[in-house]
N, C-alpha and C positions, 0 to 999 in steps of 0.2 A: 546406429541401430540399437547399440545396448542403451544408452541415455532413453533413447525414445520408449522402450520397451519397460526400462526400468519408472520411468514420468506414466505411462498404461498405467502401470500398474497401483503408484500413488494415487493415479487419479481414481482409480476404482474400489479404495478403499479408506474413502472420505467417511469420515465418521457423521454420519444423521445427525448425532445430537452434541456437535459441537458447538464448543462457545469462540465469544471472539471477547477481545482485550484490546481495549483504547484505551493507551496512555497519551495524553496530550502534555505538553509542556509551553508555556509563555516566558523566555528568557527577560533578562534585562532590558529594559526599553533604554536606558540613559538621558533617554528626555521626555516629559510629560505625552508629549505626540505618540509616542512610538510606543511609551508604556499603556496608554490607553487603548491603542492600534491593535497590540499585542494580546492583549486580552480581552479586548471584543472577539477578535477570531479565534481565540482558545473557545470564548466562551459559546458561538457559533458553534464551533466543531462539535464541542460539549451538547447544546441543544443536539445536532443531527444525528450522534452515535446514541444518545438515550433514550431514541426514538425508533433505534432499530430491534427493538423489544427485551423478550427477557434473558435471549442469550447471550444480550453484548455486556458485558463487564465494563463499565467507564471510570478514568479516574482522572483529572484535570487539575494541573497547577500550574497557578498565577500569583502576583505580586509576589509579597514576601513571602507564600508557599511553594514558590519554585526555586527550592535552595536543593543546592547538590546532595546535602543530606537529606530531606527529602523525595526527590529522585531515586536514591538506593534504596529509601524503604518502600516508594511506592512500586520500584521493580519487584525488590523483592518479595512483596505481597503478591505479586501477580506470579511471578517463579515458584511459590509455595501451591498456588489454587488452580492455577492453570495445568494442563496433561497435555502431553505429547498431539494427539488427534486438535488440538483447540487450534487460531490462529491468533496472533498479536499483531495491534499495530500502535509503533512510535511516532508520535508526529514532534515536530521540534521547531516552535515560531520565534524567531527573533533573531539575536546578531552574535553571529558566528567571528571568529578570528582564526587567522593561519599566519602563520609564520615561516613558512616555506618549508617545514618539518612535522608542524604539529597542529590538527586542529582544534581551535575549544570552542564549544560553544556556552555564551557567556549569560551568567547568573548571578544573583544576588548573594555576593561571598564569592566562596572558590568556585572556579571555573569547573567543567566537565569535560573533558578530552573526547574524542573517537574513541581512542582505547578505551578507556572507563568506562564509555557507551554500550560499546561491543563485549565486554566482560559481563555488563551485567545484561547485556541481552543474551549474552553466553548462558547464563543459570536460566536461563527459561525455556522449558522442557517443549513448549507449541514446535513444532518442527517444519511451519511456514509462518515467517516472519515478515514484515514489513516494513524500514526504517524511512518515514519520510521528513527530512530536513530542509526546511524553508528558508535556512536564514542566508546571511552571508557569506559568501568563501565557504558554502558547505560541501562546494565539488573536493575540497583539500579532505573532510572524510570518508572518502568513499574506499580507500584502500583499507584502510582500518576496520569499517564495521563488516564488507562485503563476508557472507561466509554461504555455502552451499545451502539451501533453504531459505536465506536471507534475502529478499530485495530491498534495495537502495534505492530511493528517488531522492535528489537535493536539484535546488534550485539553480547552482551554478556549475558550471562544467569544470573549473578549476577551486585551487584556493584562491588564487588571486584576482577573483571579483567581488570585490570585496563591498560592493555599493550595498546597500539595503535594498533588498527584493520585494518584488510586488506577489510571486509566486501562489505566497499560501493564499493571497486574494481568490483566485482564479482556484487554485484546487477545492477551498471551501465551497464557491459558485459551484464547482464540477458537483459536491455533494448534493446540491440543493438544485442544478437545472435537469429537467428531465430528458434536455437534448445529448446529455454528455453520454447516456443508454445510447452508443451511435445503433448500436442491432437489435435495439427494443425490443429487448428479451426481460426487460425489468431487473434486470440483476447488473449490479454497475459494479464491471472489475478496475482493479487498478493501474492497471492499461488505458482504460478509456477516463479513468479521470486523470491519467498523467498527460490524454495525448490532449484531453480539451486544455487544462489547465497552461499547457507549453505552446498551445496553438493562441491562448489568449493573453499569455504573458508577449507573445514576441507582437501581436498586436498592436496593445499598448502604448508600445515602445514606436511601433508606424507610425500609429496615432497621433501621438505626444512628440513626433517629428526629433523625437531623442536617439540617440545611439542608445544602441544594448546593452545594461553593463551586466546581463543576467540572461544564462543560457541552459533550461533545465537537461536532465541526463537522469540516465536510469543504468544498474547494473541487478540482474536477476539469477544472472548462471552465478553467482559465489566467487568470482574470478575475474580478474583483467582489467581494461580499461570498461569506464562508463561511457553506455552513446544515447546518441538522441532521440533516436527513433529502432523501430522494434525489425529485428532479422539478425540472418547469421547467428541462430539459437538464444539471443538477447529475447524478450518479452512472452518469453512460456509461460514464466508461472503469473507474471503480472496480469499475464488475460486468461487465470487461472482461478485468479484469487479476488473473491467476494467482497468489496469494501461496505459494500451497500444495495437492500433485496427492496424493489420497487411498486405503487401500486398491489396488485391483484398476488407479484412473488413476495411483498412484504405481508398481506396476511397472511399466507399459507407459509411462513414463517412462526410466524407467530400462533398457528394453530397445530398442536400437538399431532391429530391425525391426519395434517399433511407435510409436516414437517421432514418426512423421511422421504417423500415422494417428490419436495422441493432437490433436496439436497442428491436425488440420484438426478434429478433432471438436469441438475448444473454440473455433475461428474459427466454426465452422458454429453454436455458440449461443449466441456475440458476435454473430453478425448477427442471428439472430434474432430476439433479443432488442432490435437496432437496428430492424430493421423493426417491431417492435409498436411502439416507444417514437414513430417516423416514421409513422406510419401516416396520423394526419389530414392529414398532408403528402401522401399520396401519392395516385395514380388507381388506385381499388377495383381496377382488373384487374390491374394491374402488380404491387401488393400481395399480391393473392392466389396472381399468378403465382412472383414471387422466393418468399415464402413455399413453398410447395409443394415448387419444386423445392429449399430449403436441407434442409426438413423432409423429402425424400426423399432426400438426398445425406447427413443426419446417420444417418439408418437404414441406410441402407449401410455407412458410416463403422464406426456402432459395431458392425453386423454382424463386419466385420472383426475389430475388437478383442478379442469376444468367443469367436474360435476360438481 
């Protein structure tokens, strides 16, 4: 009941005029293929975030500018501009290593560890985070970077799947198909591009009449083991958090005077969405009462929007 009440209360004091922060990264290809592979879909990604107007902050490095050094300054750029109310998201494409202790995800020059990852996502004050790691054996970071505010998406469920992923294919797609909105509400969280991108990775894999050597996971509460799919308090903030505003919610994004009237209509079905998830927690009238009036204030809401 206190988690649920304390997530209310988050959610109801989402800041209007927050920004978001795309950091992209394209690791080491090792071979012509896979370096070009890599950086088409950085540079994909790159197109769809700087499309989502003027309050997304994008920064994207490929070939020889995705150096570790690099990486710290372009963090720490974003730790300097970014405020506590903003949200951030890491994507990380390419080929990860584990070694049954330690994972790196690997660059031209010195490697980058989880830890290293996680430190300097530590200096960045947004206090809802995003890490999503595409590459290989990225299930081996998830203990590392997990922290309270933090979600983790990586593409494999351990370290030791170590095959090259198809993953970021499909979550790129999840940006750019208008089916991945599964509740076409125009606002695509990162719930519903985890759960196309993982439904279209195992796919694939049918398809291609291949065994799986790649099984995405998600961890969202800060703690524990990563799972598959969403319950048992896993997938709050993910179907929480905004990757991408669609359509008719992407201009009133992008327009000042409804900009604040998007942003309460998306807290109004983060809560609500909190109260059904809370429910057996809660006293049937309290329940029915918050419900009601959120479900009356979102009707108004989009009332609004829709003159």
């Amino acid at each position: 009941m206190r988690r649920l009440a304390v997530l209310l209360c988050m959610l109801c004091t989402l800041n209007a005029s927050a920004a978001t922060y795309y950091v992209t990264v394209a690791g080491l290809g090792g071979a012509p293929e896979y370096e070009q592979r890599f950086t088409g879909e950085a540079h994909d990604l790159d197109k769809v975030f700087r499309a989502a107007g003027a309050a997304a902050h994008v920064y994207t490095l490929t070939g020889a500018q995705a150096t570790a050094a690099q990486v710290r300054i372009t963090l720490a750029t974003v730790a300097q501009s970014s405020t506590a109310g903003d949200e951030f998201v890491l994507t990380l494409i390419g080929h990860g290593s584990f070694d049954g202790t330690e994972y790196k995800f690997n660059l031209p020059g010195p490697d980058l560890s989880a830890a290293d990852l996680a430190a300097l996502c530590d200096r960045i004050p947004a206090k809802r985070q995003l890490v999503v790691d595409t590459t290989s054996a990225s299930g081996g970071a998830v203990a590392a970077l997990e922290r309270p505010g933090r979600a983790v998406i990586t593409a494999t469920k351990s370290g030791t799947e170590k095959n090259a992923t198809v993953f970021a294919r499909y979550w790129i797609e999840a940006l750019q198909d208008p089916a991945a909105d599964t509740d076409k509400n125009e606002t695509l969280t990162a719930m519903e591009a985890y759960a196309y991108a993982a439904k279209k990775t195992a796919a694939f894999y049918d398809e291609q009449k291949r065994l799986a050597t790649e099984h995405a996971v998600f961890d969202d509460t800060g703690r524990g083991e990563p799972v598959r799919e969403a319950g048992n308090g896993q997938g709050q903030m993910l179907s929480s958090l905004t990757i991408l505003r669609l359509g008719s919610a992407g201009a009133a994004a992008a327009d000042p005077a409804k900009g604040a009237l998007l942003a309460r209509k998306e807290a109004l079905e983060s809560k609500i969405d909190a109260l059904k998830y809370g429910k057996a927690a809660m006293d049937p009238g309290d329940y029915r009462q918050q419900l009601t009036a959120a479900l009356v204030e979102l009707a108004r809401v989009q009332g609004e929007l829709d003159k």
